[in-house]
MARTI-119836 format. One record per residue (C-alpha): residue number from 1; x, y, z. Coordinates in steps of 0.2 Angstrom, whole numbers, plus 5000, padded with zeros to 4 digits. Each point is the difference from the previous one (the first is absolute). Layout:
<recs>
<NUM,<X,Y,Z>>
...
</recs>
This chain:
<recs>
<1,<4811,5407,5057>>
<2,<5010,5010,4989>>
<3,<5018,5000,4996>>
<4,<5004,5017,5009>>
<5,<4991,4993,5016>>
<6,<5010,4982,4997>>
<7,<5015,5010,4999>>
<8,<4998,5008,5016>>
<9,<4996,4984,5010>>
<10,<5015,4990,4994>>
<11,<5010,5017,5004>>
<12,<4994,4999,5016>>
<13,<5004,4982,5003>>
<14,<5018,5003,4995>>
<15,<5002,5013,5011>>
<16,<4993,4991,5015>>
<17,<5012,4984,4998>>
<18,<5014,5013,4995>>
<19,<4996,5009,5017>>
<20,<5000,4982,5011>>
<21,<5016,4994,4990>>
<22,<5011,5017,5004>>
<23,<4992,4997,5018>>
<24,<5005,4981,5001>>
<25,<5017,5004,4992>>
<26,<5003,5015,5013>>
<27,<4996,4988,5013>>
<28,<5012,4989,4993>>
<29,<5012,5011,4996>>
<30,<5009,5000,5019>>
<31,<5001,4980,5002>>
<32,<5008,5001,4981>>
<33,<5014,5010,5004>>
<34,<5005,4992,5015>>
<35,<5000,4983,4992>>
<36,<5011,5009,4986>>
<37,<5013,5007,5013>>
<38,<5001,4985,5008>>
<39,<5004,4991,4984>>
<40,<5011,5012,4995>>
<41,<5009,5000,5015>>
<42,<5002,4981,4998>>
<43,<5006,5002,4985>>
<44,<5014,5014,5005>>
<45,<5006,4989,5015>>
<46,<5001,4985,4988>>
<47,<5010,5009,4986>>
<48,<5013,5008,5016>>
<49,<5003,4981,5003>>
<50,<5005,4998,4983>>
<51,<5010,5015,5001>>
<52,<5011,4994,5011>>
<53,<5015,4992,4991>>
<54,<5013,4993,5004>>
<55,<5017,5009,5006>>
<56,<5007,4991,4984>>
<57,<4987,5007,4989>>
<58,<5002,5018,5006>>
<59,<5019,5001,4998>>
<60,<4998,4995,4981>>
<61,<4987,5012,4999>>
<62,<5007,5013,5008>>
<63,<5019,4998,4990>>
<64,<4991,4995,4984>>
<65,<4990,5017,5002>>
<66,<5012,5012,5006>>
<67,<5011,4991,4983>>
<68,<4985,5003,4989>>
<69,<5001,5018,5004>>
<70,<5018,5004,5000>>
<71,<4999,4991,4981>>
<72,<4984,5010,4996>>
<73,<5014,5017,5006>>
<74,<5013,4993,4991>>
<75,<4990,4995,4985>>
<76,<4993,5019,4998>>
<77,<5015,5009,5003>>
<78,<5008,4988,4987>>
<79,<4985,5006,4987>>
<80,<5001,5016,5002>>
<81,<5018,5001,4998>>
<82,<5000,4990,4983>>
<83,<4986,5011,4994>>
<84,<5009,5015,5005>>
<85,<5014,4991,4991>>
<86,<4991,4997,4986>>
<87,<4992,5019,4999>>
<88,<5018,5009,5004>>
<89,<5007,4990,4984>>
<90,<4985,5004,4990>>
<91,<5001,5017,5004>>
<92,<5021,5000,4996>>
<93,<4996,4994,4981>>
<94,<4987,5011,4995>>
<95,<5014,5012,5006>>
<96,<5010,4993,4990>>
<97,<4992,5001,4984>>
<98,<4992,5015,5003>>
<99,<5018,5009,5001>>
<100,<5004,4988,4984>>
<101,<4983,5006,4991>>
<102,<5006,5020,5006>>
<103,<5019,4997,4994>>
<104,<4993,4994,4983>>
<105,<4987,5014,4996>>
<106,<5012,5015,5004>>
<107,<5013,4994,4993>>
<108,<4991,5000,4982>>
<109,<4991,5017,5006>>
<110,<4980,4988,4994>>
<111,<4991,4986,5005>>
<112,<5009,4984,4992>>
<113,<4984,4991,4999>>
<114,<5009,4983,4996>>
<115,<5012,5001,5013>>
<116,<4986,5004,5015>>
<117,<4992,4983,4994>>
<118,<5014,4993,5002>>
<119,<5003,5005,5016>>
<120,<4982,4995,5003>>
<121,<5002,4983,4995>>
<122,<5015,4996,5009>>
<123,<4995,5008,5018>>
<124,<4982,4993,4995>>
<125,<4993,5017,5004>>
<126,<4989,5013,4993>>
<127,<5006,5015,4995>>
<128,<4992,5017,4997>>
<129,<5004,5016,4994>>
<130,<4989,5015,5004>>
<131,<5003,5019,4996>>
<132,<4999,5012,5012>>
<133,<4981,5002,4999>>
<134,<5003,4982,5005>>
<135,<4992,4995,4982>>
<136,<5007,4983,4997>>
<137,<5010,5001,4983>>
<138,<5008,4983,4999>>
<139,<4997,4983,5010>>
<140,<5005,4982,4999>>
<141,<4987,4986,4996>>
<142,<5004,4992,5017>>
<143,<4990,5016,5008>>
<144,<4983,4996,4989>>
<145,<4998,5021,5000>>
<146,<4998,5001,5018>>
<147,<5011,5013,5010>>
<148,<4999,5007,5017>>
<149,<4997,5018,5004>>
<150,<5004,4999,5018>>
<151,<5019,5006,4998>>
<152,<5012,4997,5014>>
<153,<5015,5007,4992>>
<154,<5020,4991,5001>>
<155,<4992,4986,5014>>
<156,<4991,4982,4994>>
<157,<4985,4997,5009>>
<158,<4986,4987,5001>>
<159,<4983,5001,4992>>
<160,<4985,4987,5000>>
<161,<4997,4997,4982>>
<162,<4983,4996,4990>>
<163,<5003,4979,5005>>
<164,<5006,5008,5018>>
<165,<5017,4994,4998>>
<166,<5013,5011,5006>>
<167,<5009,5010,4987>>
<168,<5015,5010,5003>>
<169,<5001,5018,4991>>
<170,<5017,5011,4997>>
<171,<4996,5016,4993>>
<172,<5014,5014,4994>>
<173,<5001,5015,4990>>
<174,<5012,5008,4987>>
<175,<5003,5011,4990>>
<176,<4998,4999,4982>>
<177,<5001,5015,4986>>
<178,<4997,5011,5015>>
<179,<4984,4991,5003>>
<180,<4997,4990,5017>>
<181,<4996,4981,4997>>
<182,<4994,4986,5012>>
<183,<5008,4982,4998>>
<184,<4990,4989,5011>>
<185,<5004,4983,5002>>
<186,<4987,4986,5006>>
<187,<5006,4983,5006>>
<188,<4987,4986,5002>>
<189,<5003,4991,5017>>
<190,<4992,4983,4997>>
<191,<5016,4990,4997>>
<192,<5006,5009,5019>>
<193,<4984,4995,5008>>
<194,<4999,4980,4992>>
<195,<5018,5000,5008>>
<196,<4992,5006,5017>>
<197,<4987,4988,4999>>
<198,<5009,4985,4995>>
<199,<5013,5007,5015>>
<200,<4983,5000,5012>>
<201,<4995,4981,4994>>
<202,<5019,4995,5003>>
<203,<5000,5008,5019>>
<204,<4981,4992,5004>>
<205,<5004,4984,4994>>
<206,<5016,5000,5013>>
<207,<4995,5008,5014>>
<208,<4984,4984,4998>>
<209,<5015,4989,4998>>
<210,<5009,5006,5016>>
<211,<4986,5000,5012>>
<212,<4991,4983,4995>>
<213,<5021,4995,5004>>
<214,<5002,5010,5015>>
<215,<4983,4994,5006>>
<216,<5004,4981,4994>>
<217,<5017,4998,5010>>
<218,<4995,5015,5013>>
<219,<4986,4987,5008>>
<220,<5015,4986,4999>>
<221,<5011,5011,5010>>
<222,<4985,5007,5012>>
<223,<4997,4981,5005>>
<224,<5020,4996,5001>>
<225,<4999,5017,5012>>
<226,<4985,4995,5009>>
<227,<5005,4981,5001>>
<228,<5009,5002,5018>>
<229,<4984,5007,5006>>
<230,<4987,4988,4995>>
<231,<5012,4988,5009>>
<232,<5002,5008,5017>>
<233,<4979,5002,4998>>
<234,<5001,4979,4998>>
<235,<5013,4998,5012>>
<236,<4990,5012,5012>>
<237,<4983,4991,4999>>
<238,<5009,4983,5006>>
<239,<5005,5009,5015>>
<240,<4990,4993,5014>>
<241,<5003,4996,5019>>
<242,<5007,4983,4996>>
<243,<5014,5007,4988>>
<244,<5002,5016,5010>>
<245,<5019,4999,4995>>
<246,<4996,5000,4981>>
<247,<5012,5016,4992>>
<248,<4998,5009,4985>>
<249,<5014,4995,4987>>
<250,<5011,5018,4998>>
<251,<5017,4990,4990>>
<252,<5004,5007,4983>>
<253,<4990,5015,5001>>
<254,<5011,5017,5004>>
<255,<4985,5014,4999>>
<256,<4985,5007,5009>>
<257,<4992,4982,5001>>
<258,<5011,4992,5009>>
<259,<5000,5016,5012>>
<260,<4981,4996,5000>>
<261,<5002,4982,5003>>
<262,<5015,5002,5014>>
<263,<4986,5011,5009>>
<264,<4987,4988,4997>>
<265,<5010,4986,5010>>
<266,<5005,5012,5013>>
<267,<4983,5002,5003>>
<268,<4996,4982,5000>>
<269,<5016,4999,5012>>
<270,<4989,5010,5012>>
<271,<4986,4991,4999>>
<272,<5003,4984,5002>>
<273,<5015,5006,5015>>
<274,<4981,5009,5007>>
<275,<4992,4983,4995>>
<276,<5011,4989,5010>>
<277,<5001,5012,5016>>
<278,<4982,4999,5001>>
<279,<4997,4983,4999>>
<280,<5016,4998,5013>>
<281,<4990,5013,5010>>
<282,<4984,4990,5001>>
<283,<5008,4984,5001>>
<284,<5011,5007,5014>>
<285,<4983,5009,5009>>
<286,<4990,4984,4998>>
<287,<5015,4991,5009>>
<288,<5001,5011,5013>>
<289,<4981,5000,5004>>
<290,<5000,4981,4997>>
<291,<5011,4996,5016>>
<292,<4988,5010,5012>>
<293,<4986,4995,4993>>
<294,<5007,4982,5002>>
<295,<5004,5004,5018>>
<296,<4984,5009,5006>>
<297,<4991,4984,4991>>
<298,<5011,4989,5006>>
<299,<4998,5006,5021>>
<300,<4980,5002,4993>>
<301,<4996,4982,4998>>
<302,<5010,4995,5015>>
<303,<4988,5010,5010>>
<304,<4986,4995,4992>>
<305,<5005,4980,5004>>
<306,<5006,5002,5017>>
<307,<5011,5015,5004>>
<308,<4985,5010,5007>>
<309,<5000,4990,5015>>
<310,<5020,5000,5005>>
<311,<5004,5015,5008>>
<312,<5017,5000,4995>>
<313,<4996,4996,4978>>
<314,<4988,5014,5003>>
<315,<5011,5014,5005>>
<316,<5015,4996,4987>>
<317,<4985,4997,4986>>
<318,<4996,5017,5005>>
<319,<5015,5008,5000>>
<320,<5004,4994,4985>>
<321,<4985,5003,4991>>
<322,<5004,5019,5006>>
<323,<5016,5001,4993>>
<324,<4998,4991,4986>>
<325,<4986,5011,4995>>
<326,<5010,5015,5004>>
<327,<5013,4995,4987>>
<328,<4986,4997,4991>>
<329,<4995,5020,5003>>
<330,<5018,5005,4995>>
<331,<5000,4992,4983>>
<332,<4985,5004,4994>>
<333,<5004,5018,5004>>
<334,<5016,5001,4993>>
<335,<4993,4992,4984>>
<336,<4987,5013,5000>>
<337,<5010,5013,5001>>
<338,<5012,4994,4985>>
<339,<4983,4997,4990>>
<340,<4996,5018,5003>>
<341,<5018,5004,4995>>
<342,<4998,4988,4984>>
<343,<4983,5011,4996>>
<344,<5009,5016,5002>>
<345,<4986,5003,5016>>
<346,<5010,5004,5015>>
<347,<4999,5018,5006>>
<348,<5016,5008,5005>>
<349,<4996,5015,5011>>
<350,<5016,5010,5002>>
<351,<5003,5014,5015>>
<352,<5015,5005,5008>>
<353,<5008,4995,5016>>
<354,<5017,4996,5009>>
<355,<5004,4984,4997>>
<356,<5008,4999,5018>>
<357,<4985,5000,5006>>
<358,<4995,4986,4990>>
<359,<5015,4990,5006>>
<360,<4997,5003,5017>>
<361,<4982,4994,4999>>
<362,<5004,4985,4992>>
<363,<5015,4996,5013>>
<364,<4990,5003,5014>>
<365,<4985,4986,4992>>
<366,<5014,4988,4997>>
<367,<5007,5000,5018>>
<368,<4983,4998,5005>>
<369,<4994,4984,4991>>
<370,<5020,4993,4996>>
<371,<5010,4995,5019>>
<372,<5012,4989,4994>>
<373,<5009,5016,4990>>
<374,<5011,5017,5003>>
<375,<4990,5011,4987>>
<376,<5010,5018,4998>>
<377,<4996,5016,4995>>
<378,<5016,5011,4994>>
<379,<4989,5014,4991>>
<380,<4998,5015,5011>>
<381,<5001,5013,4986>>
<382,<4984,5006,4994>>
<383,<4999,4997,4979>>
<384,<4984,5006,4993>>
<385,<4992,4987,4986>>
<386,<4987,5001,4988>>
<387,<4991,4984,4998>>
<388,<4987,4988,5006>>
<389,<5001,4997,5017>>
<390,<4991,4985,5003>>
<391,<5010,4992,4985>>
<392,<5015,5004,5006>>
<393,<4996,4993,5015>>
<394,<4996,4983,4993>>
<395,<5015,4998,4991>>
<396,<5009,5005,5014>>
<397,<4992,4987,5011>>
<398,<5002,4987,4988>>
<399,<5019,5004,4996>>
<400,<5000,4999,5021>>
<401,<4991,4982,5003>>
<402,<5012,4994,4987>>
<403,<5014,5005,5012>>
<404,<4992,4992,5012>>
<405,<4994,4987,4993>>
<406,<5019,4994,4995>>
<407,<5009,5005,5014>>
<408,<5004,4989,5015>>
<409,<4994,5003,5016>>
<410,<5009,5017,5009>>
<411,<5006,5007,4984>>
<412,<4999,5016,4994>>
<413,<4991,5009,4987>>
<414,<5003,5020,4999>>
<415,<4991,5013,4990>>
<416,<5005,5018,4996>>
<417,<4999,5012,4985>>
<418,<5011,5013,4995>>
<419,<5001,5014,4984>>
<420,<5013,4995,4983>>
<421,<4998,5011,4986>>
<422,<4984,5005,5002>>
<423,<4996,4983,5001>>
<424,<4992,4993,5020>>
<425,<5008,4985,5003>>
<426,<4988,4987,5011>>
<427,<5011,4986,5008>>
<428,<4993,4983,5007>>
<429,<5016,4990,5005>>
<430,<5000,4984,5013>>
<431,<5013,4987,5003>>
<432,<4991,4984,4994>>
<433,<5007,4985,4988>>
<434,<5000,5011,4985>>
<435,<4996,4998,4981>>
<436,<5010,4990,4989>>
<437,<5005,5008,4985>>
<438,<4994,4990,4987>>
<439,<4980,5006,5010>>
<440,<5001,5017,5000>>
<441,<4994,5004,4984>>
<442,<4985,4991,5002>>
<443,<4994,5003,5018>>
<444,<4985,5014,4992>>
<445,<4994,4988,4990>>
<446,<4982,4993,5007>>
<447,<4999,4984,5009>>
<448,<5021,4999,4999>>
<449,<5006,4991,5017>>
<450,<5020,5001,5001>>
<451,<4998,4985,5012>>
<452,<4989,4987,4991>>
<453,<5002,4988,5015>>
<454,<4991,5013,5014>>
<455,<4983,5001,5005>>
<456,<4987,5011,4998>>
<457,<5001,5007,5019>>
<458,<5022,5003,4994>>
<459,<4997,5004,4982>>
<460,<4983,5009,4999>>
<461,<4991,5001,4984>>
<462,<5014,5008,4988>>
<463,<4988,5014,4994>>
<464,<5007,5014,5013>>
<465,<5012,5006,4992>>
<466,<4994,4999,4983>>
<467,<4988,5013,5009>>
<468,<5012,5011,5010>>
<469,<5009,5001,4981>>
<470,<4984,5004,4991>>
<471,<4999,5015,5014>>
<472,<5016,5006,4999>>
<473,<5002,5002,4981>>
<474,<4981,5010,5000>>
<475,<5011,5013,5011>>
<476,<5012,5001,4985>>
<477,<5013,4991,5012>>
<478,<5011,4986,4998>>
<479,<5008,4984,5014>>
<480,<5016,4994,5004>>
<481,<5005,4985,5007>>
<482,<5017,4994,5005>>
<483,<5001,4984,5011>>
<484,<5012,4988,5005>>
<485,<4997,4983,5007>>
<486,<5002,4996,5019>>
<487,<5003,5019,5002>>
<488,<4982,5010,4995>>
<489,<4993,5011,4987>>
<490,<4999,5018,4996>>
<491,<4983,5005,4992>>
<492,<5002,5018,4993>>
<493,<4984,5011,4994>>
<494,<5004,5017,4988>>
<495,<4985,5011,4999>>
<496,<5004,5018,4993>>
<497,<4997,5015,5013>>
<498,<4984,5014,5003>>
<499,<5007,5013,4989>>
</recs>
């Protein structure tokens, strides 16, 4: 085998492992990138959780810039107005002794050689004399033979020299012998520009000085700022239903934290005041179905010992296992319907109608299940309404069997409703013992008995008007009462007119 053919089998083999490794690392490729993603992504969401600073951090970082760059502002504006400073008085001298250098030469009518270098040496600047051809016929040492041919004439201006330092050039003309000259007056600005810079290093150095300050006693006043905050945070995670009455401390602070704070307790004012109502509620609704319960169990086991077999035990077992279990009905009804109106659940279909009708419909069902009564009717006006019928209707029977319910026996409960300013007026009146004073701005509150000593057959469960209230106000209406003890009560409904 010789070399060439050695060569070409080895060539091959390269190419054939090349071939499988470019196949292998496409293959590869896919499963490569999706591991990188992933750890990239990992490492993005890891460096957002750093990123998020503190609200102390931020305000020193945020005052600390926005001061950084106002001194940057204030820093450049002060540079550029020295070196402007520093050119403008440059530029005033080689005046100066450019009209000295003129005044000199015509007033001895020749070039005083000795008086130029003079000059030169004590506005340390070059000076150069040229003829009209612009051939230089005398210069100062200082220049080293340099002059420039670039004439702006009466008006210094800037030129980058050979070591690129700025040099400042006055060129003017005269007349000498009848022959024009050129004095041209060069002025070296290193000494201007060491000033600028040391100037520069003296700002630098300061506005370093000032932030590393600012920042220093910034993050002092940041946490001093933030300190009322942390605290509510603190005094907020202690908060728990044992210590529902815990309050955020808002003395000796006057600004929007304590505005903060004072909204904070008015909320904790709400729920707690939501916390204790509900717990009243359920203690008030296990009670309530606790008595029942007790009764129907009660009457049960006397049954199930020996009750079945005496007729008489059987029948009022019976009976008040009934009404019991009616009650029973009633409460867990209204209950439902003030969960719904807790959840926000209970429709409200609203349609118009006369609300005589109404009254007259509800009369007419009293007088049949309620003989012991004089139930009136004063409404013969029709008033059209726009509301829920069946609601209204509730609230109006529950208003009703509160009439009758504390009314002796032949008294008198009258309805009517009548038009004030735009406004219908329902009214539910009755000559029972009244509401003492002290009790009427509580009687719409759930499970509130004015009578503590009545029972459940007298007093009912102390949820009906908290419904008949929750009905009128979702009509956009409002209830007055007015009662006197021993001489009856006036219940008045508001609901705004069909327009």
């Amino acid at each position: 085998m010789n070399k060439k053919t050695k060569f070409i089998k080895i060539f091959r083999v390269i190419l054939r492992y090349s071939y499988i490794l470019i196949k292998q690392t496409i293959m590869i490729t896919p499963r490569i990138i999706k591991t990188l993603e992933r750890v990239i992504t990992a490492l993005l969401n890891k460096f957002k959780i750093r990123l998020k600073f503190s609200i102390t951090f931020k305000l020193n970082f945020i005052y600390t810039l926005v001061l950084s760059i106002l001194l940057f502002l204030f820093s450049l504006t002060i540079l550029f107005g020295f070196k402007f400073f520093l050119i403008e008085e440059a530029k005033s001298n080689i005046n100066m002794y450019g009209e000295i250098a003129l005044d000199n030469i015509k007033s001895v009518s020749a070039v005083p050689n000795e008086l130029i270098e003079s000059i030169s040496k004590k506005g340390n600047v070059s000076i150069n004399i040229l003829k009209n051809n612009k051939n230089v016929i005398y210069e100062t040492d200082k220049n080293n033979g340099e002059y420039y041919e670039d004439f702006q004439i009466d008006s210094p201006y800037l030129v980058k020299g050979t070591d690129n330092v700025e040099i400042l050039i006055l060129n003017k003309n005269f007349n000498l012998n009848n022959e024009t000259y050129y004095i041209q007056i060069i002025s070296n600005l290193k000494k201007e520009n060491k000033y600028f810079s040391v100037f520069w290093v003296v700002l630098v150095f300061l506005n370093i000085v000032i932030v590393i300050i600012t920042t220093r006693f910034g993050s002092r006043i940041s946490q001093k700022v933030i300190e009322p905050i942390n605290e509510m945070t603190h005094t907020v995670k202690d908060i728990n239903v044992q210590n529902l009455d815990t309050r955020l401390n808002v003395k000796g602070s006057h600004d929007e934290l304590r505005e903060l704070a004072q909204t904070v307790n008015d909320m904790f004012d709400r729920i707690q005041d939501s916390y204790e109502k509900q717990n009243r509620f359920v203690s008030d609704a296990s009670h309530e179905l606790r008595t029942p319960i007790a009764v129907i169990q009660g009457y049960a086991n006397m049954l199930h010992r020996w009750g079945k077999d005496d007729k008489e035990v059987l029948e009022e077992s019976i009976t008040a296992i009934k009404d019991e279990s009616e009650n029973m009905k009633e409460l867990v009804e209204k209950l439902l319907f003030l969960a719904r109106v807790d959840k926000k659940t209970q429709e409200i279909h609203k349609e118009e109608f006369y609300i005589n009708e109404l009254l007259e419909e509800v009369v007419k069902e009293t007088k049949l299940i309620d003989l012991k009564h004089s139930v009136y009717n004063k409404t013969n006006k029709k008033i059209l309404i726009f509301a829920d019928y069946k609601l209204m209707k509730q609230a109006l029977r529950i208003f009703i069997d509160n009439s009758l319910k504390f009314t002796p026996e032949n008294g008198k409960i009258t309805v009517g409703a009548h038009i004030n300013k735009n406004k219908v007026v329902i009214v539910v009146e009755d000559t029972g013992g009244g509401i003492p004073n002290e009790d009427i701005p509580y009687i719409f509150d759930r499970f509130y008995r004015v009578d503590k000593s009545r029972t459940k057959s007298e007093g009912g469960t102390g949820l009906g008007l908290a419904i008949a209230k929750w009905i009128i106000s979702q009509h956009e209406g409002s209830i007055e009462v007015k009662s006197t003890l021993n001489v009856g009560t006036k219940i008045s409904i508001f609901i705004g007119m069909k327009k």
